[in-house]
C-alpha positions, 0 to 999 in steps of 0.5 A: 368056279361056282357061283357063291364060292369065293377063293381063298382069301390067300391062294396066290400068296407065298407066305413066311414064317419065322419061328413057325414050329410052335406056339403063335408061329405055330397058329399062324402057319395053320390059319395061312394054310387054310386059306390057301398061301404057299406057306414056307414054315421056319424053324431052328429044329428039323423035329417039329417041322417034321411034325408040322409038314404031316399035319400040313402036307403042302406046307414047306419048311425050313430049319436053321437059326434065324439070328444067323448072319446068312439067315434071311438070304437063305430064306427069301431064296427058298420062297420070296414072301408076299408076307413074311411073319416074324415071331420066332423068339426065346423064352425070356428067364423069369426072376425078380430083377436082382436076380439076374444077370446081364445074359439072363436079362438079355436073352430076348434082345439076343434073339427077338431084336437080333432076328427081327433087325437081320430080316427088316435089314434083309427085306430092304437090301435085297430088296424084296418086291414092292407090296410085301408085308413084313410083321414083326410080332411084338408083346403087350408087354411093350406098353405095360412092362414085364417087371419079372422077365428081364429085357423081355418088355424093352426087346418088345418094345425095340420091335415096334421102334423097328418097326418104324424105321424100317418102314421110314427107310421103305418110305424114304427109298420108295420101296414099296414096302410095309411093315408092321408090329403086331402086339397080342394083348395078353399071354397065349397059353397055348406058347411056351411063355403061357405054359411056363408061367407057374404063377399067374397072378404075377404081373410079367 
């Protein structure tokens, strides 16, 4: 190697991303891709997976539904992360609060909590090696609220609270784990939450 040129700041680490064929996940891929990790991208649609491997060629994926029982085993049999990323989640329906219904004001804790709770559940059963890094990708959300979205701030919220407790129960079993939420400060227009915002004036 010449002098003066550093490696890449991830060349020799396996990374997993759930949620990985738009958006954040998305961005995240592509950041991880440049610098150097094994990236597996997952995805519930084969058709922008397809999309992300041309534009990044080294980059494997993955499509299946990750709020499935057998998802995470099938994940961590592809690729056993060094950082496993989760920030898949579903668009949550935006209406004044009387306006919903239970599976309208739900729909974040059916997806967002259920896959974040099956992958931590995961990372400590199998377990995966001492040193991983698991990130769940919460929301500002979490702290402000989000009167128009439904359950979409206490989904968030119960992220972070995961969070902690997966990581009590690393600590506790001395796995060696870590685990992480991470919270972006404001709505990214580059994700569908930020595309599908019509009015943005209104608080989410």
């Amino acid at each position: 190697m010449n002098e003066g040129i550093d490696a890449p700041r991830f060349h020799d680490k396996n990374v997993v991303v759930i949620g990985a064929s738009r958006g954040l996940g998305r961005a995240i891929v592509a950041a991880f891709y440049a610098e150097g990790a094994q990236v597996l991208a997952v995805a519930r649609k084969a058709e922008p997976l397809d999309r992300l491997a041309d534009e990044f060629p080294i980059v494997q994926i993955l499509a299946l539904d990750a709020t499935s029982e057998g998802a995470p085993a099938q994940v961590f049999e592809t690729l056993t992360p060094d950082i496993l990323v989760v920030c898949a989640g579903a668009i949550p329906h935006m209406a004044p609060l009387v306006e919903q219904n239970w599976e309208q004001f739900s729909r974040n804790w059916n997806s967002d909590v259920k896959l974040s709770l099956l992958f931590s559940q995961s990372a400590l059963t199998t377990p995966l090696p001492a040193g991983t890094t698991v990130i769940l990708i919460s929301s500002g959300a979490a702290v402000n609220g989000s009167r128009l979205s439904g359950g979409y701030a206490g989904a968030k919220r119960m992220q972070m609270f995961l969070a902690n407790y997966a990581q009590q129960e690393s600590d506790r079993l001395q796995l060696g784990l870590c685990f992480l939420a991470l919270m972006p400060g404001g709505i990214m227009p580059d994700t569908d939450l930020g595309q599908g915002r019509s009015q943005p004036t209104l608080p989410l």
